[in-house]
Short mmCIF file of the C-alpha atoms (twelve columns), coordinates in Angstrom:
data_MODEL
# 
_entry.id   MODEL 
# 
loop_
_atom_site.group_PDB 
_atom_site.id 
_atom_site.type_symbol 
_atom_site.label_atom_id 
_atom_site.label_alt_id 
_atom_site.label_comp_id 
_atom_site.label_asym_id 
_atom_site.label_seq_id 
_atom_site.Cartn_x 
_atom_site.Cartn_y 
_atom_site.Cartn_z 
_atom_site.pdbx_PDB_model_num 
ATOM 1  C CA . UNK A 1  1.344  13.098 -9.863  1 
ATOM 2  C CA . UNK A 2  -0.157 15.377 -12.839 1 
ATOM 3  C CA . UNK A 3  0.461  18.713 -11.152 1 
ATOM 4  C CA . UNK A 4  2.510  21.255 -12.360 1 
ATOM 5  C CA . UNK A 5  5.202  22.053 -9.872  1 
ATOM 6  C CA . UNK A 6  3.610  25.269 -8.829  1 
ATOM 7  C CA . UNK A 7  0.189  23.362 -7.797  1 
ATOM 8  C CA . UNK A 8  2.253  21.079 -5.862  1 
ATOM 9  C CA . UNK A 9  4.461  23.781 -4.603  1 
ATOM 10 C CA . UNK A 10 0.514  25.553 -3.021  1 
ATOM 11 C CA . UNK A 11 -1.599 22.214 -2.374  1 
ATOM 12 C CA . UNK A 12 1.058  20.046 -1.046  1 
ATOM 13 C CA . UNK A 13 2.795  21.486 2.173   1 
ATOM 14 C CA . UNK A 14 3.016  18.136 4.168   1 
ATOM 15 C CA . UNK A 15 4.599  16.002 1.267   1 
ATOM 16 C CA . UNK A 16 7.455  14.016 1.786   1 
ATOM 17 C CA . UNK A 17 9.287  16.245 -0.758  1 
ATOM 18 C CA . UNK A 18 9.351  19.225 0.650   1 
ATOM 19 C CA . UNK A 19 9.654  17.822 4.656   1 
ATOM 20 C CA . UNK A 20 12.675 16.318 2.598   1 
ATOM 21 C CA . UNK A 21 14.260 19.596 1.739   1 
ATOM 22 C CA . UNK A 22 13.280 21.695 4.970   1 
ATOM 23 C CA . UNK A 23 15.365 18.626 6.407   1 
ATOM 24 C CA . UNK A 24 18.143 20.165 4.369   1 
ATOM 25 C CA . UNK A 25 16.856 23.366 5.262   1 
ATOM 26 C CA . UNK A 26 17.262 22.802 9.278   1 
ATOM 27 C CA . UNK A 27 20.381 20.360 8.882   1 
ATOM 28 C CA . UNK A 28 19.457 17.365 9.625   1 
ATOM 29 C CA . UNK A 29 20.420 16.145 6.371   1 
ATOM 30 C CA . UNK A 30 23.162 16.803 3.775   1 
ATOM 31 C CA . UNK A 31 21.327 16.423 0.682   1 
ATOM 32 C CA . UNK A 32 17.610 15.769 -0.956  1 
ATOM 33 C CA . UNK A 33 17.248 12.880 -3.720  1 
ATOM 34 C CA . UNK A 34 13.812 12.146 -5.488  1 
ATOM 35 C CA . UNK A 35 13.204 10.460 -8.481  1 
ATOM 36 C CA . UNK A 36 9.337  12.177 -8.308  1 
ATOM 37 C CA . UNK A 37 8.895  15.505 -10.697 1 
ATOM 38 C CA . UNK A 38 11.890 17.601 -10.983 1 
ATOM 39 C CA . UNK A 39 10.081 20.508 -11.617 1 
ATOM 40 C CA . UNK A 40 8.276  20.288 -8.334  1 
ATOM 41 C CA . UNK A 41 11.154 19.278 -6.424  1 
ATOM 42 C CA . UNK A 42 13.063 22.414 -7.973  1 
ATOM 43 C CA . UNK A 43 10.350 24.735 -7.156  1 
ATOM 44 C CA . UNK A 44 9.834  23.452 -3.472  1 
ATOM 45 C CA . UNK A 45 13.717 23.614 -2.527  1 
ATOM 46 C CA . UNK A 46 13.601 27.225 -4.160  1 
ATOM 47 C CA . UNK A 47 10.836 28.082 -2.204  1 
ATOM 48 C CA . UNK A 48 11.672 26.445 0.951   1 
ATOM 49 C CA . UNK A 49 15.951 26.880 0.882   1 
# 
Protein backbone atom coordinates (compact mmCIF):
# COMPACT_ATOMS: atom_id res chain seq x y z
CA UNK A 1 0.00 0.00 0.00
CA UNK A 2 3.40 2.17 0.19
CA UNK A 3 4.14 2.09 -3.53
CA UNK A 4 4.34 4.87 -5.62
CA UNK A 5 1.84 4.59 -8.41
CA UNK A 6 4.44 3.78 -10.97
CA UNK A 7 5.70 0.57 -8.84
CA UNK A 8 2.22 -0.46 -8.68
CA UNK A 9 1.53 0.49 -12.20
CA UNK A 10 4.98 -2.42 -13.11
CA UNK A 11 4.60 -5.01 -10.08
CA UNK A 12 0.93 -5.21 -9.90
CA UNK A 13 -0.74 -6.41 -13.25
CA UNK A 14 -3.39 -8.80 -11.67
CA UNK A 15 -4.76 -6.23 -9.02
CA UNK A 16 -8.21 -5.63 -8.65
CA UNK A 17 -7.55 -2.01 -9.74
CA UNK A 18 -6.48 -2.26 -12.85
CA UNK A 19 -8.84 -5.65 -13.86
CA UNK A 20 -11.27 -2.79 -12.61
CA UNK A 21 -10.44 -0.34 -15.32
CA UNK A 22 -9.67 -2.85 -18.30
CA UNK A 23 -13.41 -3.70 -17.27
CA UNK A 24 -14.03 -0.15 -18.38
CA UNK A 25 -11.62 -0.67 -20.96
CA UNK A 26 -13.62 -3.79 -22.68
CA UNK A 27 -17.20 -2.45 -21.56
CA UNK A 28 -18.35 -4.37 -19.25
CA UNK A 29 -18.63 -1.61 -16.94
CA UNK A 30 -19.50 2.12 -17.06
CA UNK A 31 -17.23 3.47 -14.59
CA UNK A 32 -14.15 2.56 -12.01
CA UNK A 33 -14.48 3.75 -8.19
CA UNK A 34 -11.62 3.07 -5.57
CA UNK A 35 -11.03 4.64 -2.52
CA UNK A 36 -7.19 2.87 -2.69
CA UNK A 37 -4.24 5.44 -3.99
CA UNK A 38 -5.32 7.88 -6.51
CA UNK A 39 -2.15 8.20 -7.90
CA UNK A 40 -2.00 4.56 -8.79
CA UNK A 41 -5.42 4.34 -9.90
CA UNK A 42 -4.67 7.47 -12.25
CA UNK A 43 -1.62 5.99 -13.62
CA UNK A 44 -3.17 2.43 -14.29
CA UNK A 45 -6.40 3.85 -16.18
CA UNK A 46 -3.81 6.08 -18.19
CA UNK A 47 -1.89 3.26 -18.95
CA UNK A 48 -4.50 0.76 -19.52
CA UNK A 49 -7.54 3.27 -21.24
Amino acid sequence: MNESPSQALRNKKESSMRIAVELVRDGHAKACVSSGNTGALMATARFVL
